[in-house]
VEXDO-430270 format. One line per 2 residues: number of its first residue (from 1); their letters; for each residue x, y, z of N, C-alpha, C, O. Coordinates in pm, 1 decimal. Layout:
VEXDO-430270
NUM) A) X Y Z X Y Z X Y Z X Y Z ~ ...
//
This chain:
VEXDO-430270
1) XX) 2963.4 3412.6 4394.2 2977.6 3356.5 4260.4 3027.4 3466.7 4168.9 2979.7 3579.4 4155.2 ~ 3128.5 3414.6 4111.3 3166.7 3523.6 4021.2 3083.9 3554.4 3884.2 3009.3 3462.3 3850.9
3) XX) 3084.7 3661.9 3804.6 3033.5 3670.0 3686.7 2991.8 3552.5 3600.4 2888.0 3492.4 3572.5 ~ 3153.8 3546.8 3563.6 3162.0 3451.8 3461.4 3087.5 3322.1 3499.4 3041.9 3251.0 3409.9
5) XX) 3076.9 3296.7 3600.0 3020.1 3103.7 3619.3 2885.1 3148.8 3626.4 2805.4 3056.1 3611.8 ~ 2818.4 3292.4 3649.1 2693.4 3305.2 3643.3 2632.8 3282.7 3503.7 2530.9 3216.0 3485.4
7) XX) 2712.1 3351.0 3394.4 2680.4 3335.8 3253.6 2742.4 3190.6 3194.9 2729.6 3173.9 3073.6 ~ 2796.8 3103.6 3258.5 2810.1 3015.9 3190.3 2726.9 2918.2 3151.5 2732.8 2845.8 3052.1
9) XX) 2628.7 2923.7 3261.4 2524.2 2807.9 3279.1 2417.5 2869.8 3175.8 2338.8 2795.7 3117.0 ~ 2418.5 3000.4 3157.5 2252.3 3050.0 3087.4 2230.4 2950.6 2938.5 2117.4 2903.6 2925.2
11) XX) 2338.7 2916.8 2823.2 2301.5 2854.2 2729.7 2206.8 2729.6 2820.3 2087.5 2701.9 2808.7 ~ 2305.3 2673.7 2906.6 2251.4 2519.2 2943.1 2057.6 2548.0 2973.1 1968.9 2483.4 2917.3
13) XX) 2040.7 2639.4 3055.2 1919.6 2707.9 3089.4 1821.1 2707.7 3004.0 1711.4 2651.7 3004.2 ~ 1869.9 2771.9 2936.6 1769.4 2772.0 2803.3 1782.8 2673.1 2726.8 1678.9 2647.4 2666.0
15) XX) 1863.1 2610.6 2705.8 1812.8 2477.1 2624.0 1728.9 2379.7 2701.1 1640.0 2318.3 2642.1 ~ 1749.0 2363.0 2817.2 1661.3 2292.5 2928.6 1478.4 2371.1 2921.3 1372.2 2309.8 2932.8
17) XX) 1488.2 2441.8 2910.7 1382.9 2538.0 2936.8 1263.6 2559.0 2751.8 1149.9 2592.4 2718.4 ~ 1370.0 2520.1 2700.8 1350.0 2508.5 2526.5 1215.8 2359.1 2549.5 1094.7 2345.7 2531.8
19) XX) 1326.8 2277.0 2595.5 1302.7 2143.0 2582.9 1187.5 2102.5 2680.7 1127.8 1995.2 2672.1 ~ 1167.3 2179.0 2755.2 1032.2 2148.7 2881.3 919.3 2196.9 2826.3 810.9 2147.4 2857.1
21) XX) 932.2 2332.2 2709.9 855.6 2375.2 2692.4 796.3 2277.2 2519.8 693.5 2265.1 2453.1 ~ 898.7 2243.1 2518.2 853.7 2158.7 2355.8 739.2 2012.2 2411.2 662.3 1953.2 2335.3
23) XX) 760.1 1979.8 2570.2 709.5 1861.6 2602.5 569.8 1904.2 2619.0 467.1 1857.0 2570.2 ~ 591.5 2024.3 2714.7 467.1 2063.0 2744.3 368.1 2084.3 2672.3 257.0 2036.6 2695.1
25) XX) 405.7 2184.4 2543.0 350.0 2197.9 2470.2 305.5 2067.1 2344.4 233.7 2093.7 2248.0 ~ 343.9 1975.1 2361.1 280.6 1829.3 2290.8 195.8 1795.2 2367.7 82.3 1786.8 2320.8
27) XX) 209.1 1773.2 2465.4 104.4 1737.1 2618.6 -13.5 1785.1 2582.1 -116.3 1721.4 2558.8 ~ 12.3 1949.1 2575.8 -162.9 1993.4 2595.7 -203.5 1997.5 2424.6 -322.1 2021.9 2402.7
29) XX) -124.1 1977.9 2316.2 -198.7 1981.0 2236.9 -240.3 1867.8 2196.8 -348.3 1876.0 2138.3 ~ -182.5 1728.3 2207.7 -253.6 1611.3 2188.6 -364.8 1534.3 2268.8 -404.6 1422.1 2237.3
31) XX) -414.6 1613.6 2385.5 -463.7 1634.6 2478.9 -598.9 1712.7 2471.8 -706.0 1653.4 2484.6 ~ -592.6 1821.9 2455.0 -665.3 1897.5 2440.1 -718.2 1952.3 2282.4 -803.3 2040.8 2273.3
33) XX) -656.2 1887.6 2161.9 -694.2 1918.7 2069.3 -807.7 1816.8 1982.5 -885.1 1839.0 1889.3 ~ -776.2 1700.8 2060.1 -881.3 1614.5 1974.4 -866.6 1546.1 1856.7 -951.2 1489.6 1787.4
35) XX) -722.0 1561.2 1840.2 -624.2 1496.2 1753.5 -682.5 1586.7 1628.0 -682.3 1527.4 1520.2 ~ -742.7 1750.3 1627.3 -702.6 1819.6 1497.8 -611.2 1846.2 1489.1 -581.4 1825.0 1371.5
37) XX) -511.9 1893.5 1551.4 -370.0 1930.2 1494.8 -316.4 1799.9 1457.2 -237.2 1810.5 1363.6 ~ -330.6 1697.9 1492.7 -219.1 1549.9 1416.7 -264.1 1597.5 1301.4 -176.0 1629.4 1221.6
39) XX) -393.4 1614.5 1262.4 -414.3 1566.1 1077.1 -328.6 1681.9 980.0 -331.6 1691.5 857.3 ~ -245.9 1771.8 1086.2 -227.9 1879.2 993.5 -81.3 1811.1 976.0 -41.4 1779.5 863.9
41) XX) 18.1 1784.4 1125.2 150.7 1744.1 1115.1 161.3 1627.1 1098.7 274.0 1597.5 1138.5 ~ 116.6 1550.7 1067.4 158.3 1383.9 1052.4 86.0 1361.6 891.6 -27.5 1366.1 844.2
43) XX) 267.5 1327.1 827.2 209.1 1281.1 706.1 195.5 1126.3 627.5 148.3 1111.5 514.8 ~ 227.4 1060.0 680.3 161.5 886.8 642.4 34.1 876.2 699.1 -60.0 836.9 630.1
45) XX) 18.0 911.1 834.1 -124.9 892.1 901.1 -233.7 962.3 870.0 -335.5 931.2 931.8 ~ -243.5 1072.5 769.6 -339.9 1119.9 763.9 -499.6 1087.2 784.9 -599.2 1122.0 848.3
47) XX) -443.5 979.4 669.0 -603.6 893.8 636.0 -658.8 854.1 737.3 -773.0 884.8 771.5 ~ -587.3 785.0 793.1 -616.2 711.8 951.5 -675.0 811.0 1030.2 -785.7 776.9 1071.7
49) XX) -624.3 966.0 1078.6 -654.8 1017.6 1186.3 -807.4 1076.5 1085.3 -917.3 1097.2 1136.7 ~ -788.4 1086.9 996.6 -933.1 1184.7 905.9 -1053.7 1037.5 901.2 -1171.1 1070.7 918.0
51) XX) -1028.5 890.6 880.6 -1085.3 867.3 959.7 -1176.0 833.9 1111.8 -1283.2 790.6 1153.9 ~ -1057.4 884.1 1149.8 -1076.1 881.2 1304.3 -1183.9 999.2 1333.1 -1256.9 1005.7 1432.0
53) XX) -1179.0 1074.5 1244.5 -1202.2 1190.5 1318.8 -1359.0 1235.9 1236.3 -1429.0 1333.9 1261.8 ~ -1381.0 1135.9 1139.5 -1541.3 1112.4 1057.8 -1626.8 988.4 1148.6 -1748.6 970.7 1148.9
55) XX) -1547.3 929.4 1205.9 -1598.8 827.5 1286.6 -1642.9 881.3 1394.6 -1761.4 859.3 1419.4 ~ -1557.3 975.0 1500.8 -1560.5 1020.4 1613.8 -1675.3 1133.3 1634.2 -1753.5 1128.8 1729.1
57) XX) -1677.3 1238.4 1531.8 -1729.7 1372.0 1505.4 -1846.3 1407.5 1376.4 -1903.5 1516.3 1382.8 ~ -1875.6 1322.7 1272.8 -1925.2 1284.9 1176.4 -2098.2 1344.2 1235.4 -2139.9 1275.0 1328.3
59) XX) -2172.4 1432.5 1201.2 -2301.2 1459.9 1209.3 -2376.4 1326.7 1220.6 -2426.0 1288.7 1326.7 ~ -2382.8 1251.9 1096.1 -2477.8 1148.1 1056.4 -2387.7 1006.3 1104.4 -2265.8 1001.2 1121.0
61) XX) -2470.7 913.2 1118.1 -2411.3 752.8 1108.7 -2312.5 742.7 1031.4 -2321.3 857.7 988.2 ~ -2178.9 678.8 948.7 -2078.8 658.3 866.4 -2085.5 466.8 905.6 -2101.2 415.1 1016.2
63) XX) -2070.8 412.2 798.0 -2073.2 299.1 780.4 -1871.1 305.7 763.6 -1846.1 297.0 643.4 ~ -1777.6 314.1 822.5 -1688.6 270.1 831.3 -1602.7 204.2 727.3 -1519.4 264.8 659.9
65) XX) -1628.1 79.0 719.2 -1640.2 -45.6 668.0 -1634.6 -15.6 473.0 -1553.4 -41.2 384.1 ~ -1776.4 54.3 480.8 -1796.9 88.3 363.7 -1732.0 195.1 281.6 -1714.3 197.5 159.8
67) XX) -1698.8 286.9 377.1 -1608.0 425.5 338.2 -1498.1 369.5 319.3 -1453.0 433.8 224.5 ~ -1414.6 283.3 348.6 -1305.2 238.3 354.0 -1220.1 163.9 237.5 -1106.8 171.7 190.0
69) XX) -1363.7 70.9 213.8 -1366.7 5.4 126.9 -1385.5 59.8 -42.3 -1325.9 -0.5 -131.5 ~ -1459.4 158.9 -67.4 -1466.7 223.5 -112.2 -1371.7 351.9 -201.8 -1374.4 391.0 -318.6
71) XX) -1292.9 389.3 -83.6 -1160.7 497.4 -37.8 -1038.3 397.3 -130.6 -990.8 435.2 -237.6 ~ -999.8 255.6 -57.8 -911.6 221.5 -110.0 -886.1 230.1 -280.6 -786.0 286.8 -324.4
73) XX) -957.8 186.1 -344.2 -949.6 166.9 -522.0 -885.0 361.8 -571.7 -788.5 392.6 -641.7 ~ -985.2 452.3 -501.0 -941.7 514.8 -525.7 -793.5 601.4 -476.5 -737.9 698.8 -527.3
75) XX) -765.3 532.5 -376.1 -635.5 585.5 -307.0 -516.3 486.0 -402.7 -396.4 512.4 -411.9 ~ -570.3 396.4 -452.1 -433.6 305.3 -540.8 -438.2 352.2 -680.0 -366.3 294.7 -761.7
77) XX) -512.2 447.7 -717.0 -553.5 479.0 -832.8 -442.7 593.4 -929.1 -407.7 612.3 -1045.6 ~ -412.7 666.2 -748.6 -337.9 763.5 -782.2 -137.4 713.1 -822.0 -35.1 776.2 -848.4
79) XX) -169.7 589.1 -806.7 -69.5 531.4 -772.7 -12.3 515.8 -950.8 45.2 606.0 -1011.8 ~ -43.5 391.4 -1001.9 -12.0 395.8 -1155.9 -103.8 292.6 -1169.3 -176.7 250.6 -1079.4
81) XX) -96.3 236.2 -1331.6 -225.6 121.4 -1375.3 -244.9 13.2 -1305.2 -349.6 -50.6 -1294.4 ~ -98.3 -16.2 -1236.1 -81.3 -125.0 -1242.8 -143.0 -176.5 -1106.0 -189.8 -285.3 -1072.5
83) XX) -125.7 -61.8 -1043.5 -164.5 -75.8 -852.3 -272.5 -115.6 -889.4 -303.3 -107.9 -1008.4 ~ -378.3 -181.8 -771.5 -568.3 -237.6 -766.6 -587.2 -292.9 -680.2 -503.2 -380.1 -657.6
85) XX) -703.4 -280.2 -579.8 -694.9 -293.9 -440.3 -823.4 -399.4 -480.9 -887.7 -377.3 -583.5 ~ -857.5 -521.8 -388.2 -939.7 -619.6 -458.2 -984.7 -617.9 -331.7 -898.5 -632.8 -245.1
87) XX) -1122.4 -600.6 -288.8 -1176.1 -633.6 -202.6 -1205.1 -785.8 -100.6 -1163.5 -893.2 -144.0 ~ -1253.9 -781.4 -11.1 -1246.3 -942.0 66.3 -1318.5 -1006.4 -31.4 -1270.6 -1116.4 -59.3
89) XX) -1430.2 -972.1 -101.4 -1510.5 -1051.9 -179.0 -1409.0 -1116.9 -294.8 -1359.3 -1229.2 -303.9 ~ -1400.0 -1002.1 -376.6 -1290.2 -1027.2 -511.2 -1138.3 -1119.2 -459.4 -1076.7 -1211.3 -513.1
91) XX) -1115.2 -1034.3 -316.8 -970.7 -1109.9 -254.9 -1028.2 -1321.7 -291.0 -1006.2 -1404.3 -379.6 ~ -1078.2 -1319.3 -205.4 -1138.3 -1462.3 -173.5 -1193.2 -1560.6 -345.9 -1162.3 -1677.8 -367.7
93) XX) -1277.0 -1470.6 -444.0 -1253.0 -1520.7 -570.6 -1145.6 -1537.3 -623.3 -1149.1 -1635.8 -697.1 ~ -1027.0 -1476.0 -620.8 -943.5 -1474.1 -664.5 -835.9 -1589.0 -615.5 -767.7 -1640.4 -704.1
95) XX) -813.0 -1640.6 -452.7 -794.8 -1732.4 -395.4 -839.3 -1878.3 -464.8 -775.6 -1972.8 -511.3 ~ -998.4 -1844.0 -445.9 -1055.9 -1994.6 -521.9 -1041.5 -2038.8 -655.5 -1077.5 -2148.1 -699.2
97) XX) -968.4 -1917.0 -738.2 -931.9 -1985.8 -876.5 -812.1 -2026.9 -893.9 -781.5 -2077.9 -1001.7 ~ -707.6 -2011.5 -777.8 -524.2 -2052.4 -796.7 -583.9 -2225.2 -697.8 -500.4 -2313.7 -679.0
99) XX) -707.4 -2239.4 -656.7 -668.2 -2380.9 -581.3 -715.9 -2502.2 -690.8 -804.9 -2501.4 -775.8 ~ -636.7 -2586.3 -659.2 -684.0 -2691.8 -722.9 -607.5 -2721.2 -809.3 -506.4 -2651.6 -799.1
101) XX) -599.6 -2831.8 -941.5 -465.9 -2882.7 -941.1 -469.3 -2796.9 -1063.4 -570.8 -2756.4 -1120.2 ~ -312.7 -2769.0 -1105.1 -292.0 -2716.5 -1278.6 -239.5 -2824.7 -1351.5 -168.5 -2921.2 -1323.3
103) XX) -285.6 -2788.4 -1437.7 -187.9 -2846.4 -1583.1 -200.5 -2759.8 -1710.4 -278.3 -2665.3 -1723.4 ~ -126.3 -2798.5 -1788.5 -69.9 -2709.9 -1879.5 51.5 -2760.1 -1986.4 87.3 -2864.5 -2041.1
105) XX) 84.7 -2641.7 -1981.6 226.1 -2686.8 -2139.2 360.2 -2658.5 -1998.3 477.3 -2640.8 -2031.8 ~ 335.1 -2658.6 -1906.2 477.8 -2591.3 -1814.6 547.7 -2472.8 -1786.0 656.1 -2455.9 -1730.2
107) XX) 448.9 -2376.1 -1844.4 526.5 -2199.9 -1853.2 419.9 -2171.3 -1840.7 309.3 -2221.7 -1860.1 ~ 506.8 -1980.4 -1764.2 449.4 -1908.4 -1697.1 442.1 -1791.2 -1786.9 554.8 -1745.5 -1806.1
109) XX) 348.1 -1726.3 -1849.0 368.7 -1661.3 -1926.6 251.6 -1485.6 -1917.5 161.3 -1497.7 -1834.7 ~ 253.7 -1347.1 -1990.4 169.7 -1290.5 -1991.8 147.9 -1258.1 -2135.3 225.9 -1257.4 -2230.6
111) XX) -9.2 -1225.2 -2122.9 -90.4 -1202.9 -2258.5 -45.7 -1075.2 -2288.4 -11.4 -993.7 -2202.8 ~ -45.2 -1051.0 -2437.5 -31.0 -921.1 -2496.2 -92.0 -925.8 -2590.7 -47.0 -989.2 -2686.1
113) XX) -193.1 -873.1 -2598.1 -325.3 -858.3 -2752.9 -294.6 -986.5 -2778.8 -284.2 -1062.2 -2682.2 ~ -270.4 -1045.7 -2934.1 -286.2 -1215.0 -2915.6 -169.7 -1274.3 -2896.1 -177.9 -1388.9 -2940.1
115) XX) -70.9 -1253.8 -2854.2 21.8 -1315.0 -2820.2 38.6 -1366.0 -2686.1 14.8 -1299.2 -2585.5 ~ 85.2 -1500.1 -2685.9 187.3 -1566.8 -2507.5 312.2 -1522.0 -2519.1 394.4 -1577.5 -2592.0
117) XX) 344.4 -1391.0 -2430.4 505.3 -1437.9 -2402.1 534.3 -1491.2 -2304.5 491.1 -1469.5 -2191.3 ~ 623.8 -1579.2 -2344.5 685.1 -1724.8 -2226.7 800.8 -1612.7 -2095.5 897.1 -1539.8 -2119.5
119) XX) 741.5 -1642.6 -1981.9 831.6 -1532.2 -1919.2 933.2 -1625.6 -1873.0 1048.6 -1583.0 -1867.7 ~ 903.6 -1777.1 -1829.6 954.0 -1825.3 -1735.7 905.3 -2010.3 -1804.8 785.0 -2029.9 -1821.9
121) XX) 989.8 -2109.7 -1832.5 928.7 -2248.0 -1863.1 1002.5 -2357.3 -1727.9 1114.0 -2372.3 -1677.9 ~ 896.7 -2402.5 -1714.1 898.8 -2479.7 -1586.6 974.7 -2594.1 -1605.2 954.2 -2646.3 -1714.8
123) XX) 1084.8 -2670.9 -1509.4 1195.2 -2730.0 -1545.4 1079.2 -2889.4 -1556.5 961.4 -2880.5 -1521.9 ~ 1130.4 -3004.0 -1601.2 1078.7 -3123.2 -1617.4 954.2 -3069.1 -1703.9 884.1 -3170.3 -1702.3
125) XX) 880.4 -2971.9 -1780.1 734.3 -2990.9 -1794.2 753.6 -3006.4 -1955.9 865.6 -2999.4 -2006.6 ~ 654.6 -3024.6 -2019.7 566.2 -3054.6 -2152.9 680.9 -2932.5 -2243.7 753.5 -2963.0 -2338.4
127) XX) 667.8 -2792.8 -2180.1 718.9 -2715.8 -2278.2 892.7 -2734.2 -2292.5 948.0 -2730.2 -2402.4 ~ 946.1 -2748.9 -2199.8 1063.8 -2754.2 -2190.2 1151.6 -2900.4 -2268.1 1270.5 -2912.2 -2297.6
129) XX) 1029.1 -3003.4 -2284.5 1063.9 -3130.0 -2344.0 1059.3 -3074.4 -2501.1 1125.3 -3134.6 -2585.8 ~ 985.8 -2967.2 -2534.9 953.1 -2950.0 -2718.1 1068.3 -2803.9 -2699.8 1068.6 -2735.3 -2802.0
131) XX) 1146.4 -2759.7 -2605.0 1249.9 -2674.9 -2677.4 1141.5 -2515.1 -2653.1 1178.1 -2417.0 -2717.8 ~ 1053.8 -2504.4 -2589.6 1022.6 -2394.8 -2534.8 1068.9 -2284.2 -2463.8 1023.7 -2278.7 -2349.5
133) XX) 1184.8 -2147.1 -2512.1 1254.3 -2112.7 -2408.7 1187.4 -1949.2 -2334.3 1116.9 -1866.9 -2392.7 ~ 1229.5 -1944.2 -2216.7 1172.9 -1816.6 -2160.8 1240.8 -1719.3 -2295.7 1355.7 -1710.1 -2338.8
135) XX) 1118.7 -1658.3 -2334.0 1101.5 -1514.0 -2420.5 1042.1 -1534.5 -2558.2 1009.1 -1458.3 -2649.2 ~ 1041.0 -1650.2 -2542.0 947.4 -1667.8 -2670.7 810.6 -1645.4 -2707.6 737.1 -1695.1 -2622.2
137) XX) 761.7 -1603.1 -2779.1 620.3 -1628.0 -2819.9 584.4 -1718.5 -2915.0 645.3 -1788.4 -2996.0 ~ 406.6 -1689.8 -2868.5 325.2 -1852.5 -2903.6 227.0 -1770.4 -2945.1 162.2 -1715.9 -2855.8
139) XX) 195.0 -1744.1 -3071.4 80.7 -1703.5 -3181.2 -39.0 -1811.1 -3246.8 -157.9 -1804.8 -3278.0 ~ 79.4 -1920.6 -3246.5 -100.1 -2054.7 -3314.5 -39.0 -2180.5 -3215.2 76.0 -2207.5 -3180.7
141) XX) -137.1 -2227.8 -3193.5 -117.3 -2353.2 -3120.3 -236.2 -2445.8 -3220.8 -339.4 -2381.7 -3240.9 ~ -233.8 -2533.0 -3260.3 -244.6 -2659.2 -3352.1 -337.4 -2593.3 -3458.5 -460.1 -2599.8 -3467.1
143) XX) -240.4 -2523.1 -3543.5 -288.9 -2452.6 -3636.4 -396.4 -2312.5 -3630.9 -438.0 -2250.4 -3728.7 ~ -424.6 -2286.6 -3492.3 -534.0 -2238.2 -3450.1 -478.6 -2072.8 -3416.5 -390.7 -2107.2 -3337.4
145) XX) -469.0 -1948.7 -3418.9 -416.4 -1848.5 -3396.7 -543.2 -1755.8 -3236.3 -656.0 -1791.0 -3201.7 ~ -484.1 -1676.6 -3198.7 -579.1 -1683.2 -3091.3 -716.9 -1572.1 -3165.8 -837.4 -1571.5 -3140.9
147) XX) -652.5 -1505.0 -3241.9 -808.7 -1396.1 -3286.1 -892.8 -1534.3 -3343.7 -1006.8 -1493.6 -3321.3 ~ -910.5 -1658.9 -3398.0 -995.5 -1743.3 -3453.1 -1095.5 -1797.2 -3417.5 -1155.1 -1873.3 -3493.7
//
């Protein structure tokens, strides 16, 4: 074999040799570490593996369930006002007050101190027959203002 075809192959070598060693080395550390090193390199999963790893390793009992539940409000917190994490209890109240039938003036609207602004008026309904248009506001309804 001449020189040259001896040195040609060495890049290929070592990149092969790069790459066996990058496998290997995931092998024994996800393996043998107990999933502490994930919580350091994995960043969406954190929470998940730091629970995993209060569940798994935790001195005392951990109610799960409760840590969790708990964790969320404040993990949406960091988020802005608007985020709010509603628990199964609150989830399920919140369910039982959209069932059942509506009525109304026909618009969809949000409160602002005492004002309705009309975001949205529902086609065929009550408001849309009196000339109600999305963006309007509604301060007195039959003479009545809402601070009264």
């Amino acid at each position: 074999m001449n020189p040259d075809t001896k040195h040609r192959f060495t890049p290929l070598l070592i990149a092969i040799g790069t790459i066996a060693g990058i496998f290997i080395g995931s092998f024994y550390t996800s393996h043998f570490s107990g999933g502490r090193i994930n919580i350091i390199n994995t960043g969406s999963s954190k929470v998940g593996y730091l629970l995993q790893l209060i569940d798994n390793n935790y001195v005392d009992t951990v109610d799960m369930n409760t840590l969790v539940e708990e964790a969320m409000p404040q993990i949406l917190s960091e988020l802005d006002p608007h985020s709010s994490y509603f628990g199964p209890k609150e989830a399920e109240e919140s369910v039982e007050d959209l069932r059942g039938s509506f009525s109304g003036i026909g618009v969809q609207f949000t409160m602002e101190s005492d004002t309705v602004n009309v975001m949205s008026v529902i086609h065929g309904g009550p408001a849309e027959k009196v000339g109600i248009l999305a963006g309007d506001r509604i301060v007195t309804a039959d003479t009545t203002s809402h601070g009264e």
